[in-house]
mmCIF file of the N, C-alpha and C atoms, coordinates in Angstrom:
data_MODEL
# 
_entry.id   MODEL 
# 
loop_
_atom_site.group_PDB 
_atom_site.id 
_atom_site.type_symbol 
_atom_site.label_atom_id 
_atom_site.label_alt_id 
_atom_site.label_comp_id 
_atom_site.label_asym_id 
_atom_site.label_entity_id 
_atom_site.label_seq_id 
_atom_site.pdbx_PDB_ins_code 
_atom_site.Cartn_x 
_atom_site.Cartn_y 
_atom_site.Cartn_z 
_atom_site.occupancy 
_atom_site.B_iso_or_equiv 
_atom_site.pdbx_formal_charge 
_atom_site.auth_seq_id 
_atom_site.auth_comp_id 
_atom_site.auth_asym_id 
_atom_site.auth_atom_id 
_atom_site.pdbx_PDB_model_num 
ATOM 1   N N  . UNK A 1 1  ? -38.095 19.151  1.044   1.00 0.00 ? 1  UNK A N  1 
ATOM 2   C CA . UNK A 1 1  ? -38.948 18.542  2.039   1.00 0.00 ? 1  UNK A CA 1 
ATOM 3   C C  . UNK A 1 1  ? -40.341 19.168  1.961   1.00 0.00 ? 1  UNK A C  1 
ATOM 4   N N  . UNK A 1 2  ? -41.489 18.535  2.391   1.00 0.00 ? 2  UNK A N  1 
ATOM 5   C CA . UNK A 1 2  ? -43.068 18.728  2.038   1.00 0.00 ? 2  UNK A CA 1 
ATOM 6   C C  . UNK A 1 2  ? -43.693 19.805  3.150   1.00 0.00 ? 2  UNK A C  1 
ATOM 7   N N  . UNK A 1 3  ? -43.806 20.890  3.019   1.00 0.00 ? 3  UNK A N  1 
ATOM 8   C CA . UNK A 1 3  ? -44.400 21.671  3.933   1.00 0.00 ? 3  UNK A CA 1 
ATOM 9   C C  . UNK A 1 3  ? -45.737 21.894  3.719   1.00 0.00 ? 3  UNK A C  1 
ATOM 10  N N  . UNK A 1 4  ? -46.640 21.863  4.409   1.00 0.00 ? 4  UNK A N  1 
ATOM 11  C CA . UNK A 1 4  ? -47.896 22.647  4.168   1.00 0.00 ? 4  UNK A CA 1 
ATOM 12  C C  . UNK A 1 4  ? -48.141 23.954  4.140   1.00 0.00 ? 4  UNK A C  1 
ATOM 13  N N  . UNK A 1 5  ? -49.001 24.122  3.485   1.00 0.00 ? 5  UNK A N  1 
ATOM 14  C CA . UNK A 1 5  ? -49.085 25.616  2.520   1.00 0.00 ? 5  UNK A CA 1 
ATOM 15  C C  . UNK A 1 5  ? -49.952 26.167  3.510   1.00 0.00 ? 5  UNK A C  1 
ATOM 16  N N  . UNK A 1 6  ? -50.858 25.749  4.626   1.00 0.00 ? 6  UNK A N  1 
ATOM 17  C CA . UNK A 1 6  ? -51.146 26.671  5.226   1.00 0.00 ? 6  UNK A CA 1 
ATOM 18  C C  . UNK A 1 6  ? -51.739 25.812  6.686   1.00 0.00 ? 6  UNK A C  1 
ATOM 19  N N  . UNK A 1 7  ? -52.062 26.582  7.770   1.00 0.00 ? 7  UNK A N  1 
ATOM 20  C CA . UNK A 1 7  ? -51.948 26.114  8.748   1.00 0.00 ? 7  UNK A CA 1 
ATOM 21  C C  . UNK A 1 7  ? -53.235 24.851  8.807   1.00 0.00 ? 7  UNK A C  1 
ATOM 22  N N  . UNK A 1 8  ? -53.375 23.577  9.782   1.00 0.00 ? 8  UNK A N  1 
ATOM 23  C CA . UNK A 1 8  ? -54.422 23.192  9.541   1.00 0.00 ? 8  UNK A CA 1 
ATOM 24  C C  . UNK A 1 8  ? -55.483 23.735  11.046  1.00 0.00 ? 8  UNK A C  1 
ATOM 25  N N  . UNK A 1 9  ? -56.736 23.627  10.984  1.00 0.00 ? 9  UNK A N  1 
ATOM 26  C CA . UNK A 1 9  ? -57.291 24.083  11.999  1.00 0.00 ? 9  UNK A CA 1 
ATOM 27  C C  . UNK A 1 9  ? -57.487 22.728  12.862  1.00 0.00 ? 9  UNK A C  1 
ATOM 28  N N  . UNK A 1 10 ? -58.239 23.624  14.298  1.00 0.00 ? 10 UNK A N  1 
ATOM 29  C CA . UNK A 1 10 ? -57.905 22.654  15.123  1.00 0.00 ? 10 UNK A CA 1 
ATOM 30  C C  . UNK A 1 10 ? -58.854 21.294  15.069  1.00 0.00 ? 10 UNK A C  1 
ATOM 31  N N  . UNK A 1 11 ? -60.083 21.887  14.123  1.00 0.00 ? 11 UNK A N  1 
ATOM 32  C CA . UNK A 1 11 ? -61.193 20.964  13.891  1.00 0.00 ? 11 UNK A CA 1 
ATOM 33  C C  . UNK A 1 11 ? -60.989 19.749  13.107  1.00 0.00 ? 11 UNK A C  1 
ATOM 34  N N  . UNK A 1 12 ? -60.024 20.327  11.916  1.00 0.00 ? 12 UNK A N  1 
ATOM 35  C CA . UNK A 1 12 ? -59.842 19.279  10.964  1.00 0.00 ? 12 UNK A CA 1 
ATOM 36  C C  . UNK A 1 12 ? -58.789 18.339  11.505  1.00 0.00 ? 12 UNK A C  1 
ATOM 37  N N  . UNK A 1 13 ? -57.765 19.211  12.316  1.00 0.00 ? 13 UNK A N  1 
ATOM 38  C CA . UNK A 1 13 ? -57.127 18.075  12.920  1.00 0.00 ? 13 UNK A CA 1 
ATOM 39  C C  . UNK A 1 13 ? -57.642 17.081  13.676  1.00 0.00 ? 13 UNK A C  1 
ATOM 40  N N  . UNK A 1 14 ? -58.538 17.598  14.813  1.00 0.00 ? 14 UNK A N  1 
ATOM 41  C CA . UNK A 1 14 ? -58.934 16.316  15.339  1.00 0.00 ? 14 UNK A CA 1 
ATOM 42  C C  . UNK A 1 14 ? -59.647 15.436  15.126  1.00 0.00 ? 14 UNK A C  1 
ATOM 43  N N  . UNK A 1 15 ? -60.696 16.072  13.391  1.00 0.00 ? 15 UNK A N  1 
ATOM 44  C CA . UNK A 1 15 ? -61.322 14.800  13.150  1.00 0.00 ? 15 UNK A CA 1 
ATOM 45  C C  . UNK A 1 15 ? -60.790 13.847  12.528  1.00 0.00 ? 15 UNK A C  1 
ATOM 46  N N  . UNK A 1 16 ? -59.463 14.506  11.762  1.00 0.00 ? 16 UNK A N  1 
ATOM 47  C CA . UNK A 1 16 ? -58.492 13.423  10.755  1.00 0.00 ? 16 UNK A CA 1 
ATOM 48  C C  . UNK A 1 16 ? -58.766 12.782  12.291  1.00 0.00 ? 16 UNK A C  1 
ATOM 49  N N  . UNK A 1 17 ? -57.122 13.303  13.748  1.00 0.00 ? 17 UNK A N  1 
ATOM 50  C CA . UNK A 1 17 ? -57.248 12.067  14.797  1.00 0.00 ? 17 UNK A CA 1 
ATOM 51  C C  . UNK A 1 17 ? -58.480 11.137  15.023  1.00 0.00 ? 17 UNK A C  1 
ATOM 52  N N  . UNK A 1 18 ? -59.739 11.231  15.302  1.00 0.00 ? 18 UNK A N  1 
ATOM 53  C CA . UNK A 1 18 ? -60.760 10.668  15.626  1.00 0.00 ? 18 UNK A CA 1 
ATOM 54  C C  . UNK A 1 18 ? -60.979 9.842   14.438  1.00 0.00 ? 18 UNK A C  1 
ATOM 55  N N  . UNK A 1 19 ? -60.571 10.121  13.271  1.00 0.00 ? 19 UNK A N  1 
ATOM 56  C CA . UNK A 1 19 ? -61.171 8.756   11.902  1.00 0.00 ? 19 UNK A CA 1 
ATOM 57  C C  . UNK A 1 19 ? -59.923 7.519   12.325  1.00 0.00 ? 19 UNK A C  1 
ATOM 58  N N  . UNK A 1 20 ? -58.898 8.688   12.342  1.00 0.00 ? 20 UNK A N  1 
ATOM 59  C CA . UNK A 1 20 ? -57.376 7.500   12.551  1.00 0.00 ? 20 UNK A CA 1 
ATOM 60  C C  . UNK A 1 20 ? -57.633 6.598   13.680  1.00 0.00 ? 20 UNK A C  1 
ATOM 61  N N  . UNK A 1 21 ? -58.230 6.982   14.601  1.00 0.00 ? 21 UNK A N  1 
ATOM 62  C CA . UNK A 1 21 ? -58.288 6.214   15.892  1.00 0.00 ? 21 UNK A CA 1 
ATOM 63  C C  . UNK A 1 21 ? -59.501 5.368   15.550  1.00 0.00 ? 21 UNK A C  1 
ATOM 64  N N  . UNK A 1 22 ? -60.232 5.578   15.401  1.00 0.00 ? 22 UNK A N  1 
ATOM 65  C CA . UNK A 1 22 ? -61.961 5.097   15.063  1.00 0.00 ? 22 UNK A CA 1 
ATOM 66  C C  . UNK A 1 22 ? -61.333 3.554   14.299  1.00 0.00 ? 22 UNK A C  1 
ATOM 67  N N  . UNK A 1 23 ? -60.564 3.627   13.080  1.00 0.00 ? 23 UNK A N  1 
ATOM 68  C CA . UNK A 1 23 ? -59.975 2.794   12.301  1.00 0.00 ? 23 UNK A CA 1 
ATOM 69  C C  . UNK A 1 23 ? -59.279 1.226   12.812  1.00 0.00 ? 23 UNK A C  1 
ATOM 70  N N  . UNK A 1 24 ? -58.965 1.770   13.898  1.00 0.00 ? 24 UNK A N  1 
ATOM 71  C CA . UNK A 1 24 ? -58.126 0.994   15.111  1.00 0.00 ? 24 UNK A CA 1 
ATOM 72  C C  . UNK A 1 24 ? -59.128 0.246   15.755  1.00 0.00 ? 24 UNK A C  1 
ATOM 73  N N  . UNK A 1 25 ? -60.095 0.815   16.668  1.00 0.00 ? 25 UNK A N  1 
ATOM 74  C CA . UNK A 1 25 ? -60.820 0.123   17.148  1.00 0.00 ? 25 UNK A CA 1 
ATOM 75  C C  . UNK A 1 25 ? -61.683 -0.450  16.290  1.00 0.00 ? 25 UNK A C  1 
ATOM 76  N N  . UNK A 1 26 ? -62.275 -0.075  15.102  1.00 0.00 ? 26 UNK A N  1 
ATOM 77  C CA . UNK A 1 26 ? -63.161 -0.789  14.351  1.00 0.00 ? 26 UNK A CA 1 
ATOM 78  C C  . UNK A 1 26 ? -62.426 -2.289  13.668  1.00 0.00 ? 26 UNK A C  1 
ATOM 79  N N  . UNK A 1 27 ? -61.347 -1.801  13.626  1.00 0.00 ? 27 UNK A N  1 
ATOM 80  C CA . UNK A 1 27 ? -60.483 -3.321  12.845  1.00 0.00 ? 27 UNK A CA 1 
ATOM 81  C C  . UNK A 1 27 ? -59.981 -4.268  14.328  1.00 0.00 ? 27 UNK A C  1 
ATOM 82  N N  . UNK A 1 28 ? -60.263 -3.789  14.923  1.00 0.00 ? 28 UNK A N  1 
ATOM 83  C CA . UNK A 1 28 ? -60.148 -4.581  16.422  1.00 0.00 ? 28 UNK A CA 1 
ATOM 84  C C  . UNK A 1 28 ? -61.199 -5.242  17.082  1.00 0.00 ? 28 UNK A C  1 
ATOM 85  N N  . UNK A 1 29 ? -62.326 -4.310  16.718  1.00 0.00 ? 29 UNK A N  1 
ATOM 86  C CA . UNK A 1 29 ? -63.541 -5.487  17.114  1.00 0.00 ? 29 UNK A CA 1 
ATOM 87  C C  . UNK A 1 29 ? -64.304 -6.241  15.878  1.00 0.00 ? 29 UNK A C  1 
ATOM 88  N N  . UNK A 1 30 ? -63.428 -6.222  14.702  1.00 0.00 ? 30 UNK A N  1 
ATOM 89  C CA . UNK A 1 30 ? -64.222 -7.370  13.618  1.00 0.00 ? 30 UNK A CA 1 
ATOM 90  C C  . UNK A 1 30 ? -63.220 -8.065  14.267  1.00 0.00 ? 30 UNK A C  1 
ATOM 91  N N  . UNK A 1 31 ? -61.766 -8.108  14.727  1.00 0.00 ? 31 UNK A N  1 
ATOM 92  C CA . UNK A 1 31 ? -61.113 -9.388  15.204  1.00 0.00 ? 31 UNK A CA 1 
ATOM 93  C C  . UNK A 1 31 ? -61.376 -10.021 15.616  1.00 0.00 ? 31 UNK A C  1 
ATOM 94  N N  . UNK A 1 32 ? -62.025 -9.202  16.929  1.00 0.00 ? 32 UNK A N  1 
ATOM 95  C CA . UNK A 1 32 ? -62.665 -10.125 18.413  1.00 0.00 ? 32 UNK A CA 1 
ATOM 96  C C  . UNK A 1 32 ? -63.767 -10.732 17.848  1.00 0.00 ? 32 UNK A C  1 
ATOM 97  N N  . UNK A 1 33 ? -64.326 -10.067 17.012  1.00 0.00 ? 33 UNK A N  1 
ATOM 98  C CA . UNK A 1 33 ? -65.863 -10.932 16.819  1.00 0.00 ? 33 UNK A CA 1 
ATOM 99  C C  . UNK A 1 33 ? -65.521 -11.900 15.934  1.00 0.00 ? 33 UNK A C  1 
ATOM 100 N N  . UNK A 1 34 ? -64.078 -12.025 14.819  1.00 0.00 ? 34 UNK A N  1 
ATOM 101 C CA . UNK A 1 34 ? -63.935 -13.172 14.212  1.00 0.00 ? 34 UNK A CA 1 
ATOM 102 C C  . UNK A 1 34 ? -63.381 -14.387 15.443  1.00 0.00 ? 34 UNK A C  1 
ATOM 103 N N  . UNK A 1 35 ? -62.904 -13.691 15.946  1.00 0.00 ? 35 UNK A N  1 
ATOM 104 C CA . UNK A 1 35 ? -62.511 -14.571 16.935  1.00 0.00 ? 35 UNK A CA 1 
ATOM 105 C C  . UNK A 1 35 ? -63.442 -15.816 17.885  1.00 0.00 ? 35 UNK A C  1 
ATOM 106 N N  . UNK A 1 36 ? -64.404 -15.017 18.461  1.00 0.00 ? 36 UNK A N  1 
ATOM 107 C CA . UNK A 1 36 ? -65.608 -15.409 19.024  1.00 0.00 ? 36 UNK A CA 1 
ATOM 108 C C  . UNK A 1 36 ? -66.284 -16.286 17.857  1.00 0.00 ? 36 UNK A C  1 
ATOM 109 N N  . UNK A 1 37 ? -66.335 -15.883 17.452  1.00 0.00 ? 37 UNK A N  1 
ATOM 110 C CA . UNK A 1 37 ? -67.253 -16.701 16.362  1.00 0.00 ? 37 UNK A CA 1 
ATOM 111 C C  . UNK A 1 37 ? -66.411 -18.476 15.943  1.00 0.00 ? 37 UNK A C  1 
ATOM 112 N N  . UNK A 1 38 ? -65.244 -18.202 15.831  1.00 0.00 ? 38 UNK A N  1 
ATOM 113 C CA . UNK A 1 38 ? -64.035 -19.619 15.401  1.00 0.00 ? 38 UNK A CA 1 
ATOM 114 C C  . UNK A 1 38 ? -64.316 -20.218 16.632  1.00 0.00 ? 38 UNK A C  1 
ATOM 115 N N  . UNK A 1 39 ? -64.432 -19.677 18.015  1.00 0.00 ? 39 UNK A N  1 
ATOM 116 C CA . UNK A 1 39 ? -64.607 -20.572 19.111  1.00 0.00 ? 39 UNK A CA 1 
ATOM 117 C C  . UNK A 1 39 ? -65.737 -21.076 19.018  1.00 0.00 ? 39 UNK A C  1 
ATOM 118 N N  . UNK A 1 40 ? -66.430 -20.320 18.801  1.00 0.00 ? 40 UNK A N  1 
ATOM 119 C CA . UNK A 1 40 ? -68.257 -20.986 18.900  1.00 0.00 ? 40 UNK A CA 1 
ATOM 120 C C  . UNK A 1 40 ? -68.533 -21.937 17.882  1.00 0.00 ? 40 UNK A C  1 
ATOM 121 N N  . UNK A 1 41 ? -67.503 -21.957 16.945  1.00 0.00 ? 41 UNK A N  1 
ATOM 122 C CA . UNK A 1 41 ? -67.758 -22.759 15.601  1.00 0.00 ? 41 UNK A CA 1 
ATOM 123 C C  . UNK A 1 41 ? -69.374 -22.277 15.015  1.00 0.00 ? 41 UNK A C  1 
ATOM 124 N N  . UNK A 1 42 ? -69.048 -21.040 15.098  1.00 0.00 ? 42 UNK A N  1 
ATOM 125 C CA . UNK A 1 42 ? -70.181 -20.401 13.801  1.00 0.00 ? 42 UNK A CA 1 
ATOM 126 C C  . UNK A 1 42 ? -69.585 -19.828 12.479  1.00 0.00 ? 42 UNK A C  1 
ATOM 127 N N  . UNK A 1 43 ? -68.281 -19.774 12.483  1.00 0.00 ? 43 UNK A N  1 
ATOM 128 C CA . UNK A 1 43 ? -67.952 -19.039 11.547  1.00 0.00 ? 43 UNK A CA 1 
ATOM 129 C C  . UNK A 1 43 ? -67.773 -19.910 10.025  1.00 0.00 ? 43 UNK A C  1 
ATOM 130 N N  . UNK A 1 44 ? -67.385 -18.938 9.022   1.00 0.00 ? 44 UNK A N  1 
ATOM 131 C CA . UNK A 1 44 ? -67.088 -19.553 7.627   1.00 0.00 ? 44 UNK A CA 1 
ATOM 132 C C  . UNK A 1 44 ? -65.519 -19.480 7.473   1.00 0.00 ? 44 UNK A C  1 
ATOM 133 N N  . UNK A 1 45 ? -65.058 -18.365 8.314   1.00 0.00 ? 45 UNK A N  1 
ATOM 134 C CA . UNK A 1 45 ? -63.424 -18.583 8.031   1.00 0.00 ? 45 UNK A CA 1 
ATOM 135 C C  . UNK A 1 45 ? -63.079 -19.841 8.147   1.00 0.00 ? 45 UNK A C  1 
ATOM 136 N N  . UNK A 1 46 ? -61.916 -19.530 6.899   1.00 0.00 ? 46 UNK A N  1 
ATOM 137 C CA . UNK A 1 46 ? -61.190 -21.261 6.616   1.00 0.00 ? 46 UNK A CA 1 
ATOM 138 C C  . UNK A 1 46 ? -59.882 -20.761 6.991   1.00 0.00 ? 46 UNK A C  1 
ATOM 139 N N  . UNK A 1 47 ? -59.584 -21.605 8.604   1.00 0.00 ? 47 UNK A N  1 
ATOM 140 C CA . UNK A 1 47 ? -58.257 -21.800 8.556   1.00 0.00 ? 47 UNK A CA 1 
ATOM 141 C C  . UNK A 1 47 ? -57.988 -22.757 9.143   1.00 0.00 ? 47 UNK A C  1 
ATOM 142 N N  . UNK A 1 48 ? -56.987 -23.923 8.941   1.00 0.00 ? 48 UNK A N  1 
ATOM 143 C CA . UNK A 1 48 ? -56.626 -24.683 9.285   1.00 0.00 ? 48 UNK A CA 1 
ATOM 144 C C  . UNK A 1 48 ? -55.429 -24.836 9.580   1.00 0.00 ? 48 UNK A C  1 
ATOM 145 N N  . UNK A 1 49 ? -54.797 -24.681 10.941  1.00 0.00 ? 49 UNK A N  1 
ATOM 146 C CA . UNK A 1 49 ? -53.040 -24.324 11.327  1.00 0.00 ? 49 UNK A CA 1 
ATOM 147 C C  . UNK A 1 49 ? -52.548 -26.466 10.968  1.00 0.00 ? 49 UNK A C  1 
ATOM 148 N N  . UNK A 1 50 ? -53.255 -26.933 10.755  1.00 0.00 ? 50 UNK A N  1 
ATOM 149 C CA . UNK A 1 50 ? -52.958 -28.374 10.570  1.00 0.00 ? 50 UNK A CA 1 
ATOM 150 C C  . UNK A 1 50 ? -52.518 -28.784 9.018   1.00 0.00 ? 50 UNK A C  1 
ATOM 151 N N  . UNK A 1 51 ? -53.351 -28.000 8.226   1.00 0.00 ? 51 UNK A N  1 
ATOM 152 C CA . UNK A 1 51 ? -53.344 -28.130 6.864   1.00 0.00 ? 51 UNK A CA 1 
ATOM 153 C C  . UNK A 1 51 ? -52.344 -27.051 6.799   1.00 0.00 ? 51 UNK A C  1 
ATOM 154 N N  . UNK A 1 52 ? -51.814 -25.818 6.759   1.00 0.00 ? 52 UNK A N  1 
ATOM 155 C CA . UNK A 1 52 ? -50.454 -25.027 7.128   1.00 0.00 ? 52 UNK A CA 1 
ATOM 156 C C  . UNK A 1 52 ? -49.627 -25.694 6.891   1.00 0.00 ? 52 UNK A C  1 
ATOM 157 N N  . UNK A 1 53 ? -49.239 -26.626 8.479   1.00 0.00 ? 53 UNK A N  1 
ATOM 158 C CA . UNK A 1 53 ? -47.894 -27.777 8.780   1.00 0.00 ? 53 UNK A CA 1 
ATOM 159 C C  . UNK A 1 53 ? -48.281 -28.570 7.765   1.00 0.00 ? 53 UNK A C  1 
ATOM 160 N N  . UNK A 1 54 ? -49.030 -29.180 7.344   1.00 0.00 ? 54 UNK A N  1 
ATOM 161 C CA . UNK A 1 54 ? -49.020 -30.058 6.589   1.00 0.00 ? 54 UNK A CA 1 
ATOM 162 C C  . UNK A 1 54 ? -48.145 -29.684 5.016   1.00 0.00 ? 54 UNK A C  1 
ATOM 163 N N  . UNK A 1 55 ? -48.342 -28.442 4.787   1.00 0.00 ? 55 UNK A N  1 
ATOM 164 C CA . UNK A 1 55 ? -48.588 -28.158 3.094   1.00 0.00 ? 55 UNK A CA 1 
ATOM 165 C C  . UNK A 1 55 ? -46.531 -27.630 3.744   1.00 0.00 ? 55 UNK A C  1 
ATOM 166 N N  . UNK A 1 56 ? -46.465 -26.679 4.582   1.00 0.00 ? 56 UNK A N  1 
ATOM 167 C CA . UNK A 1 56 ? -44.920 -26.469 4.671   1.00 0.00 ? 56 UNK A CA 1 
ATOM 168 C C  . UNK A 1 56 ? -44.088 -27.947 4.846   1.00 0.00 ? 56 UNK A C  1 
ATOM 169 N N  . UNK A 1 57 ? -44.858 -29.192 5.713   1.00 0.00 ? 57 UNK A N  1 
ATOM 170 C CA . UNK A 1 57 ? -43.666 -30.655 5.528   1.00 0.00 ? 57 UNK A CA 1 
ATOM 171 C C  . UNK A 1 57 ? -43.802 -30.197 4.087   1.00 0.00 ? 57 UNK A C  1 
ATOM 172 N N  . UNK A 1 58 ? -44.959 -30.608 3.173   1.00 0.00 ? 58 UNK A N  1 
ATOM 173 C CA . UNK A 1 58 ? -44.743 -31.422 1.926   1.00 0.00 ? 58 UNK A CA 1 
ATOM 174 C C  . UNK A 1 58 ? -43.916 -30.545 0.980   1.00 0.00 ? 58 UNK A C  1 
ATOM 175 N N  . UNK A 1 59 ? -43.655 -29.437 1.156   1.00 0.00 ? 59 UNK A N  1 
ATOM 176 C CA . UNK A 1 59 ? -42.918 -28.501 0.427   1.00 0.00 ? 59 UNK A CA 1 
ATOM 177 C C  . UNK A 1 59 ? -41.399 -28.907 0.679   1.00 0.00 ? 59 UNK A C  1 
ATOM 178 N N  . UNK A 1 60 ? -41.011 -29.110 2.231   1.00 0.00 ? 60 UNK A N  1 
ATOM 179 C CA . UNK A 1 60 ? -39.848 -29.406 2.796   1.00 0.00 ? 60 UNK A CA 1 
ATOM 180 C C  . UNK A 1 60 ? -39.339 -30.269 2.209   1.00 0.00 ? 60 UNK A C  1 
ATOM 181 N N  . UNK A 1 61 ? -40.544 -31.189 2.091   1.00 0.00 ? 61 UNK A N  1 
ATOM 182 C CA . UNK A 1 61 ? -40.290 -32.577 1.674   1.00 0.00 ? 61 UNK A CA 1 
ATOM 183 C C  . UNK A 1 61 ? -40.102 -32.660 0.037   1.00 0.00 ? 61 UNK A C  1 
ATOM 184 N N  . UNK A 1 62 ? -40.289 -31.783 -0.591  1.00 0.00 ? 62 UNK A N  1 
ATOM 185 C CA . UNK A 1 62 ? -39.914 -31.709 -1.977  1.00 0.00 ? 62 UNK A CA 1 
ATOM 186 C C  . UNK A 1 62 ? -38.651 -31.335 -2.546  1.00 0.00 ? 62 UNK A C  1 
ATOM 187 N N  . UNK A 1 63 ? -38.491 -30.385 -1.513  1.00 0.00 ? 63 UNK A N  1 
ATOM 188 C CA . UNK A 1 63 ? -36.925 -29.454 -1.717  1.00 0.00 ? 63 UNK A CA 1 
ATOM 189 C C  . UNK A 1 63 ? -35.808 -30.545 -1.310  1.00 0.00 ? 63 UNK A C  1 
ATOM 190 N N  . UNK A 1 64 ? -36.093 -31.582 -0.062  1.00 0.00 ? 64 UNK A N  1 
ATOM 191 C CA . UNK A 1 64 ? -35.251 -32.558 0.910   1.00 0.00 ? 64 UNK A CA 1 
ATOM 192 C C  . UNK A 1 64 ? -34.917 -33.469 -0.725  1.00 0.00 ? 64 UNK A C  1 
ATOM 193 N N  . UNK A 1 65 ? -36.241 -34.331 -1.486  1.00 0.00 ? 65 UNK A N  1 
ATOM 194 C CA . UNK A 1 65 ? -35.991 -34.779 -2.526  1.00 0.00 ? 65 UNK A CA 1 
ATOM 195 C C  . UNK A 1 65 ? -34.966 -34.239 -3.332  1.00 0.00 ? 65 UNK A C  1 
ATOM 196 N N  . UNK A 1 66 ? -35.376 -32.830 -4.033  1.00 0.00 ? 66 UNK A N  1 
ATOM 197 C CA . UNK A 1 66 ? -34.739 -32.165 -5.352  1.00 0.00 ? 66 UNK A CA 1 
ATOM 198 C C  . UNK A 1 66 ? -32.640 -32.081 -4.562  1.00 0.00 ? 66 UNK A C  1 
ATOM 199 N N  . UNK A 1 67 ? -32.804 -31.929 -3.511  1.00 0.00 ? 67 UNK A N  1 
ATOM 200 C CA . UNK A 1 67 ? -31.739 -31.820 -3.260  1.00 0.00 ? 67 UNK A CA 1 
ATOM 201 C C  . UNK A 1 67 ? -30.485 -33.062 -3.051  1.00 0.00 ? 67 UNK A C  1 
ATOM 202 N N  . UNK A 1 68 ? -31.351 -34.208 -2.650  1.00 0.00 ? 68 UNK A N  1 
ATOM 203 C CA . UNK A 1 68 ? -30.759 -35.351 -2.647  1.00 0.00 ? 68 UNK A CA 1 
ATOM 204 C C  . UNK A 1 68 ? -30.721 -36.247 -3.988  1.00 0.00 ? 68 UNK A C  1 
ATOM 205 N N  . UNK A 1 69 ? -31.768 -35.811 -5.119  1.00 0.00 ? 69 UNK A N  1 
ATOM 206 C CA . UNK A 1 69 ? -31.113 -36.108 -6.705  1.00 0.00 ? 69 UNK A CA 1 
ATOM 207 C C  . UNK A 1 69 ? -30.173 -35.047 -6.751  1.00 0.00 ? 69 UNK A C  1 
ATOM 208 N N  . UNK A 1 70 ? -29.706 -34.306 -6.456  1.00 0.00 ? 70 UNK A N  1 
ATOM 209 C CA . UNK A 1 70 ? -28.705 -32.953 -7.122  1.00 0.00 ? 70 UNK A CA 1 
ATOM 210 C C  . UNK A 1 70 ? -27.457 -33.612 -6.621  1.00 0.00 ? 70 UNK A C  1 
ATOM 211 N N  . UNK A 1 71 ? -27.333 -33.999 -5.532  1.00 0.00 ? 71 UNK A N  1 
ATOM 212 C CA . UNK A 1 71 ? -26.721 -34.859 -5.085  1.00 0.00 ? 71 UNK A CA 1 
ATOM 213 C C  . UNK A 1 71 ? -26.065 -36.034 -5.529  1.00 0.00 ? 71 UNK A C  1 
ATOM 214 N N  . UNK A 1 72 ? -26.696 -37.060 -5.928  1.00 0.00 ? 72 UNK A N  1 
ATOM 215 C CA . UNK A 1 72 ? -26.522 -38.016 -6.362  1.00 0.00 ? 72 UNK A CA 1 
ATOM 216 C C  . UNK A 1 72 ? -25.869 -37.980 -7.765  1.00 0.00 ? 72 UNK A C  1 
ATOM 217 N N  . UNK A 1 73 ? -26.715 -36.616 -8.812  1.00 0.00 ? 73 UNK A N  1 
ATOM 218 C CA . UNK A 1 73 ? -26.081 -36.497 -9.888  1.00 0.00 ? 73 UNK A CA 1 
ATOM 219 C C  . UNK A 1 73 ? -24.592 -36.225 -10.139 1.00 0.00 ? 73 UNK A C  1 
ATOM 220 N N  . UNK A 1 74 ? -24.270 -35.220 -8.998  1.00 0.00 ? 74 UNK A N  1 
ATOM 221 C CA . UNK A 1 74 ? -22.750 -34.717 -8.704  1.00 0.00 ? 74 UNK A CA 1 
ATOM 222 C C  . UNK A 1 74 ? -22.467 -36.063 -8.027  1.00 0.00 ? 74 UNK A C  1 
ATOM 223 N N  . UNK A 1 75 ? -22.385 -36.782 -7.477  1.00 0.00 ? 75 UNK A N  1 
ATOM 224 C CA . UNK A 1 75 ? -21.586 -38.041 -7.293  1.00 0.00 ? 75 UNK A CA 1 
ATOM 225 C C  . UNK A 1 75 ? -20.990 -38.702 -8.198  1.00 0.00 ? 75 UNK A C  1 
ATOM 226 N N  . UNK A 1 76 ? -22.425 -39.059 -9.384  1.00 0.00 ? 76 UNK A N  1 
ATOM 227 C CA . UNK A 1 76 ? -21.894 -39.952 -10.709 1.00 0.00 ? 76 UNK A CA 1 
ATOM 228 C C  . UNK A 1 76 ? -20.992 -39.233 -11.484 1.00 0.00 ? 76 UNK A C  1 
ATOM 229 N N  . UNK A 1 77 ? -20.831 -37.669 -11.436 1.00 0.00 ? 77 UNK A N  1 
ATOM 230 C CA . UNK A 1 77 ? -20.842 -37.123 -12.564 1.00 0.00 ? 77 UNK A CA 1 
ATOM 231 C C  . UNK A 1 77 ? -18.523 -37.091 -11.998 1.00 0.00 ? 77 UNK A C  1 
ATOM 232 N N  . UNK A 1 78 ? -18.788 -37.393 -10.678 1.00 0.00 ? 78 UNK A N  1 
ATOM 233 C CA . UNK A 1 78 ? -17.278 -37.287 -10.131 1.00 0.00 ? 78 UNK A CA 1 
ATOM 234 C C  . UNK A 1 78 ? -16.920 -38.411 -10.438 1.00 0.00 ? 78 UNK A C  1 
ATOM 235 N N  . UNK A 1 79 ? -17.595 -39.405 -10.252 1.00 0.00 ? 79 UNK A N  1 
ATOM 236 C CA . UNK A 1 79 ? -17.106 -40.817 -11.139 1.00 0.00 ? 79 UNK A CA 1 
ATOM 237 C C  . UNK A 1 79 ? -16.494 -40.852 -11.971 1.00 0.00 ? 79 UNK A C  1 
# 
């Protein structure tokens, strides 16, 4: 198991804590501000939860196909 070779001080510890934490809130307010921005319709993010559903039917809808020839083949093939 990984021990450290020597003690850490109390400085370095808390600035590691303070980067770790800093990290958190900084990736939390590019959210909010991506966020704000999709409402205001200023932004460039591309997302579309419509085009999503859309692309998972047509996938569904491919597998629903491949599965109903697989189907059909094992029918004739019991013939």
């Amino acid at each position: 198991m990984a021990v450290p070779k020597k003690r850490r001080s109390k400085a370095k510890g808390r600035t590691r804590l303070s980067n770790w934490k800093s990290k958190g809130r900084t990736t939390a307010d590019k959210a909010l501000n991506l966020a704000k921005s999709i409402v205001k319709k200023r932004s460039t993010f591309i997302f579309d939860p419509k085009k999503k559903k859309f692309e998972e039917k047509s996938s569904q809808d491919e597998n629903d196909k491949v599965k109903i020839e697989q189907n059909t083949e094992n029918n004739m093939t019991e013939q």
